[in-house]
DSSP file (Angstrom, degrees, kcal/mol; ACC not computed):
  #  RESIDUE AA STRUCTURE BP1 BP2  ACC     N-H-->O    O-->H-N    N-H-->O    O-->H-N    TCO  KAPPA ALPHA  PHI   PSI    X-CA   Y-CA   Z-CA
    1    1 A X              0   0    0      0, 0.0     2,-0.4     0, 0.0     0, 0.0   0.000 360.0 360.0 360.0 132.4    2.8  106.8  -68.6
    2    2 A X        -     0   0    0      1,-0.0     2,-0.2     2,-0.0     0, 0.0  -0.753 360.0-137.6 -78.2 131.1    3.3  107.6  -65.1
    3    3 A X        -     0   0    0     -2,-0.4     2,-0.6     1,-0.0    -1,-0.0  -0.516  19.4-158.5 -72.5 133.1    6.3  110.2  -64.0
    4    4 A X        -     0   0    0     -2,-0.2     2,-0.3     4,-0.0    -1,-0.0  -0.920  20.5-112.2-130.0 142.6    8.2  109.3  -61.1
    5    5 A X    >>  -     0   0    0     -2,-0.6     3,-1.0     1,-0.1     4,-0.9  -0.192  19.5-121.9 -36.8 103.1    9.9  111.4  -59.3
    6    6 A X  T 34 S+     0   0    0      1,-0.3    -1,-0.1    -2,-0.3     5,-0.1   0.620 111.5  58.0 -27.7 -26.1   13.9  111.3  -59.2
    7    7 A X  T >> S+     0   0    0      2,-0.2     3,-3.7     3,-0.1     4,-1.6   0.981 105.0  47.7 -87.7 -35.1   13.9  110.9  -55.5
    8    8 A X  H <> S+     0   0    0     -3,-1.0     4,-0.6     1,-0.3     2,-0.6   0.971 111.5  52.0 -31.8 -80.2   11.8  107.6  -55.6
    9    9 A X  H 3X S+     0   0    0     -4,-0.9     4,-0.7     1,-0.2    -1,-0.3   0.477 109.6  45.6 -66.9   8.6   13.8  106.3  -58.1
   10   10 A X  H <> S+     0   0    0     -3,-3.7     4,-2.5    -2,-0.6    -1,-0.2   0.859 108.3  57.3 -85.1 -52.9   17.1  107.1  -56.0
   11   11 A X  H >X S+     0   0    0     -4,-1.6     4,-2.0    -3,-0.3     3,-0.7   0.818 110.4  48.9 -17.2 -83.5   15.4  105.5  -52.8
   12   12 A X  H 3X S+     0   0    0     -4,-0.6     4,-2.0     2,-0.2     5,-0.4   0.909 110.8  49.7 -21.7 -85.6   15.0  102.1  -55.3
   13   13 A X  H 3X S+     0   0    0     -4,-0.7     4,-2.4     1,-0.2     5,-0.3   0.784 109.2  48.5  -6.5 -68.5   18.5  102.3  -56.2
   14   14 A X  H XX S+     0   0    0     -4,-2.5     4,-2.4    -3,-0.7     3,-1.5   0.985 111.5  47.6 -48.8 -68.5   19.5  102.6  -52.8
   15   15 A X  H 3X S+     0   0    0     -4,-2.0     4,-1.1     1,-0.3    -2,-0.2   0.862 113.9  53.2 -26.4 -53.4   17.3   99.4  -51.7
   16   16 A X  H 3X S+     0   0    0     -4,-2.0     4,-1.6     1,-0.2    -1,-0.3   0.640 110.0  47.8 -90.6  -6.0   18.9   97.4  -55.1
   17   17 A X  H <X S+     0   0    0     -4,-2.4     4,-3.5    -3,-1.5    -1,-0.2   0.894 112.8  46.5 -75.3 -44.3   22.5   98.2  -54.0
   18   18 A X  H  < S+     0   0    0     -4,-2.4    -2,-0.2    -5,-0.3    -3,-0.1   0.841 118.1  41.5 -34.8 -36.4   21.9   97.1  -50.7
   19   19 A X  H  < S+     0   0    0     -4,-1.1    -3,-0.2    -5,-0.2    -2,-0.2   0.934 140.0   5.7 -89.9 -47.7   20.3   94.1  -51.8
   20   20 A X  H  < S-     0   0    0     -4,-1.6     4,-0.2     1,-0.3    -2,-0.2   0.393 112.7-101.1 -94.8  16.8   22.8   93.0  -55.1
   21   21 A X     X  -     0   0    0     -4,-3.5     4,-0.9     1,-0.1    -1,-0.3  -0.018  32.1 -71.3  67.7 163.6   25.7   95.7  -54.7
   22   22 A X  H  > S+     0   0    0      1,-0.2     4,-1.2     2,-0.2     3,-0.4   0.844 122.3  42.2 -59.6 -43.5   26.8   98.5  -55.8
   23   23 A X  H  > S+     0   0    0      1,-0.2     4,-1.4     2,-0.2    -1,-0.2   0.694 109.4  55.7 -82.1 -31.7   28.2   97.3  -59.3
   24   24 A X  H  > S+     0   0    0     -4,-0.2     4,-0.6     1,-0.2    26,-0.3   0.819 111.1  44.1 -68.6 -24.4   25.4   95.1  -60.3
   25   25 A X  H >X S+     0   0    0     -4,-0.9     4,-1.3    -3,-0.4     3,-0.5   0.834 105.5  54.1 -99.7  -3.1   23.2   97.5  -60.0
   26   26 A X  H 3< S+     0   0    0     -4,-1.2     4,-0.3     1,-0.3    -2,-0.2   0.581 114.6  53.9 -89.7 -17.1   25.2  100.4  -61.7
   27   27 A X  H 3X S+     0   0    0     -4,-1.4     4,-1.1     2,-0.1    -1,-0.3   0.490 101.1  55.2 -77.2 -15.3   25.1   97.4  -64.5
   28   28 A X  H <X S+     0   0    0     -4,-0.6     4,-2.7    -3,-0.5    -2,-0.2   0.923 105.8  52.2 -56.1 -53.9   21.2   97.0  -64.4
   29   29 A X  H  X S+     0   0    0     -4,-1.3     4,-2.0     2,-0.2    -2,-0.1   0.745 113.6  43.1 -64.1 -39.7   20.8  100.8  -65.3
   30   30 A X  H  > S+     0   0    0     -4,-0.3     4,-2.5     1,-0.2    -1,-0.2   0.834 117.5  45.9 -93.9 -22.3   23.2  100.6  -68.4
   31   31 A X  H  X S+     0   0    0     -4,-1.1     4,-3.5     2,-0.2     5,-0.3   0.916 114.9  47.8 -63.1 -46.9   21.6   97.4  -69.3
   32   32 A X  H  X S+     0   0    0     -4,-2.7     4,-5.2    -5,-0.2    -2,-0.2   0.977 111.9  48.4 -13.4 -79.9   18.0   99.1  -68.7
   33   33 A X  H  < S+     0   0    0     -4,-2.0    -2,-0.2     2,-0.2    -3,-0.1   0.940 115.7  45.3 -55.9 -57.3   18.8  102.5  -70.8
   34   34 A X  H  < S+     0   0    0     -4,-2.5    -1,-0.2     1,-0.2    -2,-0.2   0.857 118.3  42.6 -80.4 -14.2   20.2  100.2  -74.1
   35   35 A X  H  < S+     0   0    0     -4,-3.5    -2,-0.2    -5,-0.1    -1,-0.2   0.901 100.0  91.5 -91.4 -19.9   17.4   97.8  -74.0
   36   36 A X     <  -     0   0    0     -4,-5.2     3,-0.1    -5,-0.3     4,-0.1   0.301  55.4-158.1   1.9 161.0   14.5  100.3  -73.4
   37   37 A X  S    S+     0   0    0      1,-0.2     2,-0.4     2,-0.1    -1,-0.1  -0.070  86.9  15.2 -86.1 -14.6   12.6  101.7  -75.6
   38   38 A X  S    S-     0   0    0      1,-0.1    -1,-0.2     3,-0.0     3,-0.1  -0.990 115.4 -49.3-152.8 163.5   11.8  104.3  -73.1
   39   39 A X        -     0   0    0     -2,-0.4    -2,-0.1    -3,-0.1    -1,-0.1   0.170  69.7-111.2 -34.4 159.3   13.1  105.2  -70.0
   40   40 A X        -     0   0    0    -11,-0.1     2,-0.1     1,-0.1    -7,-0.1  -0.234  32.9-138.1 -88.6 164.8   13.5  102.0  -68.0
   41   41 A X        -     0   0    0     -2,-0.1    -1,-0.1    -3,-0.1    -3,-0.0  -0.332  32.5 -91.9 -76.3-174.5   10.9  101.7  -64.9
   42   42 A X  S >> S+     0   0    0      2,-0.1     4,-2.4     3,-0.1     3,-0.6   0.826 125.1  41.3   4.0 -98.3   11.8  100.4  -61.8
   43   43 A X  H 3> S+     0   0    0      1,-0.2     4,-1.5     2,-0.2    -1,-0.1   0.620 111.1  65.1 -62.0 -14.2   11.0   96.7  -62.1
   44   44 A X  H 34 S+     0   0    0      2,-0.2    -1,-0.2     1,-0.1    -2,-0.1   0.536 108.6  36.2 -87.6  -5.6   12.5   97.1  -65.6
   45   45 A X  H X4 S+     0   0    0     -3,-0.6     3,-2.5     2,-0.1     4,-0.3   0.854 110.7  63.3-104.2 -51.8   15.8   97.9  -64.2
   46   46 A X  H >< S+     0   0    0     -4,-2.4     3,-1.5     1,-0.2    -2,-0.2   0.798 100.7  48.8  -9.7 -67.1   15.2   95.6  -61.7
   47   47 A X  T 3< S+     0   0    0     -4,-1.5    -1,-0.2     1,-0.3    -2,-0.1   0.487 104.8  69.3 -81.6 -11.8   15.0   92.5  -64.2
   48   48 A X  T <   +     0   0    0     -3,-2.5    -1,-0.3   -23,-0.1     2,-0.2   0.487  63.1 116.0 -92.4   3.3   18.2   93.7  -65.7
   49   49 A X    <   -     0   0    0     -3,-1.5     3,-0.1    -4,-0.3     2,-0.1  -0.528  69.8-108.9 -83.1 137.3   20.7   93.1  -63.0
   50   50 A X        -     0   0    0    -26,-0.3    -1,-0.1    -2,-0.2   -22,-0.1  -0.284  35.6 -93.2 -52.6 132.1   23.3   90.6  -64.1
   51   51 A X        -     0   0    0      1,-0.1     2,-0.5    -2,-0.1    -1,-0.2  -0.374  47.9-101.4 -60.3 143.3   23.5   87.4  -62.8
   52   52 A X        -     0   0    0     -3,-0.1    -1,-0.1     1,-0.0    -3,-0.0  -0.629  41.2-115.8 -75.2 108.1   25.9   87.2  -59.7
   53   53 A X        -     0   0    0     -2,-0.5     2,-0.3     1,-0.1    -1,-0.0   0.070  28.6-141.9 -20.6 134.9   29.6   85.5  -61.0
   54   54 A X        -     0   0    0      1,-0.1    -1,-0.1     3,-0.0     3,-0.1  -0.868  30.4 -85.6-111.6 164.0   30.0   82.2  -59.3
   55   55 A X        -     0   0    0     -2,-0.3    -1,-0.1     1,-0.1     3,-0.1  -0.260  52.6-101.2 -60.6 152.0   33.8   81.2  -58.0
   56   56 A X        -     0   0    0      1,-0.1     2,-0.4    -3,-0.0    -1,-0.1   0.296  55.1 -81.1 -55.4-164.2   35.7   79.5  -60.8
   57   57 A X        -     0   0    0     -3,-0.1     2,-0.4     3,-0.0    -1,-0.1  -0.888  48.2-140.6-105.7 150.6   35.6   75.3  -60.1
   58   58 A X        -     0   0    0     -2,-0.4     2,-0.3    -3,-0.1    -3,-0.0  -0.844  13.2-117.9-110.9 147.1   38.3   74.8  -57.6
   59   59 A X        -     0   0    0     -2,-0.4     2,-0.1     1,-0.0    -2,-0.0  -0.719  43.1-117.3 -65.2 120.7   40.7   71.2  -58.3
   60   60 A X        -     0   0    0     -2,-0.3     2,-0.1     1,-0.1     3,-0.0  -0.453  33.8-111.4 -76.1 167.9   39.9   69.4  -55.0
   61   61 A X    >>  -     0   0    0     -2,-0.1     4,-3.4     0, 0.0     3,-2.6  -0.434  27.1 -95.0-118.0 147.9   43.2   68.8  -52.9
   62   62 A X  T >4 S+     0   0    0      1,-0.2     3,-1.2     2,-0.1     4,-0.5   0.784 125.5  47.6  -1.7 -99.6   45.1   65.5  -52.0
   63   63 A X  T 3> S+     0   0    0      1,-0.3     4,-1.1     2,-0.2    -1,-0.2   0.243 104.9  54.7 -59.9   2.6   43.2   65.3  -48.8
   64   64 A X  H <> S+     0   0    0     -3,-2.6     4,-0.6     2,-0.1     5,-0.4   0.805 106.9  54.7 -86.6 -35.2   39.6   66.0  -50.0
   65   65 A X  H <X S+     0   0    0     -4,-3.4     4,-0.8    -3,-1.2    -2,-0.2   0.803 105.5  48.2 -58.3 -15.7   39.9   63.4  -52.1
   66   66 A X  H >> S+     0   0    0     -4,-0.5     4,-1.6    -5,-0.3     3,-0.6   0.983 115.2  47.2 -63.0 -57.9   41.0   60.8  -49.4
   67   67 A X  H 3X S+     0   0    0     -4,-1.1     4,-0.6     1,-0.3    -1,-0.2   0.377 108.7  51.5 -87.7  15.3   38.1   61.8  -47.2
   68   68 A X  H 3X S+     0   0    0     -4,-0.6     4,-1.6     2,-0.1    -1,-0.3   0.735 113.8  48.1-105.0 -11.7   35.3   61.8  -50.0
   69   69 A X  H <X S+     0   0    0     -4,-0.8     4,-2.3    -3,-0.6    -2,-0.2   0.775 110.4  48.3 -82.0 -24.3   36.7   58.1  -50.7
   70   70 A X  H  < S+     0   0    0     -4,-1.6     4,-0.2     1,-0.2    -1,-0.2   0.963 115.2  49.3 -70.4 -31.2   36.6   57.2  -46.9
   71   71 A X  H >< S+     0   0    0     -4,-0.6     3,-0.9     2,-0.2    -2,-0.2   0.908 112.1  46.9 -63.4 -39.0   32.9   58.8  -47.2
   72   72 A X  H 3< S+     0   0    0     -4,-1.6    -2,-0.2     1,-0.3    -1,-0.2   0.990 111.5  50.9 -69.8 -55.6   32.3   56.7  -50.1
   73   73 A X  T 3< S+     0   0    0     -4,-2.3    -1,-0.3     4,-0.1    -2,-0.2   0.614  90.5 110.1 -34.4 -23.7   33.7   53.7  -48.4
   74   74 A X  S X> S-     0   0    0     -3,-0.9     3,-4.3    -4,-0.2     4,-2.6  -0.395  74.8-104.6 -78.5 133.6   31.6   54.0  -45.2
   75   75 A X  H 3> S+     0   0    0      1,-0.3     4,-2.1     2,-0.2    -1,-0.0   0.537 121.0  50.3  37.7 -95.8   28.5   51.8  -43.5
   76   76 A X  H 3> S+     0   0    0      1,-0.2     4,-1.5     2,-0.2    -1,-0.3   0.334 103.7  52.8 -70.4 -19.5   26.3   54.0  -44.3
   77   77 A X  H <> S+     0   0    0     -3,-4.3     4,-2.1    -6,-0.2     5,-0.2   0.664 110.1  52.9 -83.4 -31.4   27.2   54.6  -48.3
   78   78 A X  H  X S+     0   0    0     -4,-2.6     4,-4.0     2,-0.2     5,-0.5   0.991 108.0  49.5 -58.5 -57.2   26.9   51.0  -49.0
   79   79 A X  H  X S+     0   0    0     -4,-2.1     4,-1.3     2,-0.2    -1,-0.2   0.873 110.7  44.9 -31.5 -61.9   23.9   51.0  -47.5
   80   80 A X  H >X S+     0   0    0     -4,-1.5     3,-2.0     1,-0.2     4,-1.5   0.967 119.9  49.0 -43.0 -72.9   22.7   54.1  -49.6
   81   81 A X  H 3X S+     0   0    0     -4,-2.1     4,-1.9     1,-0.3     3,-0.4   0.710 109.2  46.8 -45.0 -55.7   24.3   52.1  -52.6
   82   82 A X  H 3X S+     0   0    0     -4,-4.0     4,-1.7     1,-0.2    -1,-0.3   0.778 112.9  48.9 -61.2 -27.4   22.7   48.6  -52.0
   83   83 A X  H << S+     0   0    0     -3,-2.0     4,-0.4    -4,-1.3    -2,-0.2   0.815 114.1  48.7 -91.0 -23.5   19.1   50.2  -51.5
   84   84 A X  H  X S+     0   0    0     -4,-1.5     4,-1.8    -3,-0.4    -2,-0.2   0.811 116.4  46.4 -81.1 -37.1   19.9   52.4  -55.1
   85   85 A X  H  X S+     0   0    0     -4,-1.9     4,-1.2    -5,-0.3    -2,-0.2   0.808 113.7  43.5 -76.8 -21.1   21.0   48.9  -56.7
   86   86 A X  H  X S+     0   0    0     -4,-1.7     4,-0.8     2,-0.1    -1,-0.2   0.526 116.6  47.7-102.6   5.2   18.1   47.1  -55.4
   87   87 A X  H  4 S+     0   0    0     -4,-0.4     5,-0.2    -5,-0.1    -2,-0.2   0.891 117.2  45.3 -82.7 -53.5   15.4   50.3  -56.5
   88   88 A X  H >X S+     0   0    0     -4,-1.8     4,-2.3     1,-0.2     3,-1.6   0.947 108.6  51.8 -75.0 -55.5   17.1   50.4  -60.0
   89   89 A X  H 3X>S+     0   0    0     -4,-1.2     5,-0.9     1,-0.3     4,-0.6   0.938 114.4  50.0 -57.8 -46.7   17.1   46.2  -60.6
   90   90 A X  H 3<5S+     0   0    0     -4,-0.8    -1,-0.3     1,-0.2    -2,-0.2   0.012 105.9  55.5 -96.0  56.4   12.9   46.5  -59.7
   91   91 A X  H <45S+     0   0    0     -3,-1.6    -2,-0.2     0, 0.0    -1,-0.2   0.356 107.5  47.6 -94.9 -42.4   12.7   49.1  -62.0
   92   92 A X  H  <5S-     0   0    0     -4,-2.3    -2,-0.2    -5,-0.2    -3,-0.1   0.577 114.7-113.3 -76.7 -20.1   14.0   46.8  -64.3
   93   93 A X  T  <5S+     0   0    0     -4,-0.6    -3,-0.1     1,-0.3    -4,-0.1   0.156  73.7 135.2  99.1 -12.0   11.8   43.9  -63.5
   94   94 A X      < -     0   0    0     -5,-0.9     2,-0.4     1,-0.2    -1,-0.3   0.139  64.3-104.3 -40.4 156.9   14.9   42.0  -62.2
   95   95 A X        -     0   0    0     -5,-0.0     2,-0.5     2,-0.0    -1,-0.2  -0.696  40.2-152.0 -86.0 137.6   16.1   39.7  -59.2
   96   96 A X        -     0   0    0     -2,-0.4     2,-0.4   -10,-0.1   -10,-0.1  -0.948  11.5-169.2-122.7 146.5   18.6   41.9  -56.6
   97   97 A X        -     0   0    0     -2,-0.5    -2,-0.0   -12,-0.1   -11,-0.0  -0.898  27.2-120.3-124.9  95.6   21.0   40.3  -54.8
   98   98 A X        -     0   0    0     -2,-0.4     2,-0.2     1,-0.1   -15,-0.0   0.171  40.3-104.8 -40.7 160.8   22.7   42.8  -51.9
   99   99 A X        -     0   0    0    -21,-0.1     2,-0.3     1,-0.1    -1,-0.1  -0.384  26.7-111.9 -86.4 164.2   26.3   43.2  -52.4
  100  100 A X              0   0    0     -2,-0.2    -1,-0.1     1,-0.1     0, 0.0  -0.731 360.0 360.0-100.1 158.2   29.1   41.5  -50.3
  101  101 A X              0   0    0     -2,-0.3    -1,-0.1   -23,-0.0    -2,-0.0   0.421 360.0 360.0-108.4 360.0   31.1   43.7  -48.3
């Protein structure tokens, strides 16, 4: 087993707060040390940082919902929509017949 030196391994440290924060990484180390069997490496600490928390799911407002139905409504989603109904019907072996608008 190779020693490294304490200051390397602060130098690392430094690098992995910079890159995930401070608190992720100070959670890598504790995760490290209790799954180990001997001090952790580097990359072993590395591989322990926590996945990053995403925002909870937000209820979309009145007015997104308007404008994702005007999007859905537009030109240019029918289109998309008629060219997905007529891909899926010759998948199917079937006749497609564009929609009326």
């Amino acid at each position: 087993m190779v020693k490294i030196d304490p200051e390397t391994y602060m130098e690392e440290f430094t690098v992995l707060a910079e890159e995930v924060g401070r608190e992720r990484t100070e959670q890598a180390v504790t995760n490290a040390i209790r799954m180990c069997r001997y001090p952790p490496t580097i990359a072993e600490i590395r591989n322990c940082v926590p996945a990053k928390k995403q925002p909870a799911w937000k209820t979309p407002t009145e007015d997104e919902m308007a404008e994702a139905e005007d999007a859905r409504k537009s030109p240019e989603a029918q289109t998309f929509f008629d060219l997905l109904r007529k891909i899926k019907t010759e998948k199917r072996g079937g006749e497609w017949k564009q929609a009326t608008k």
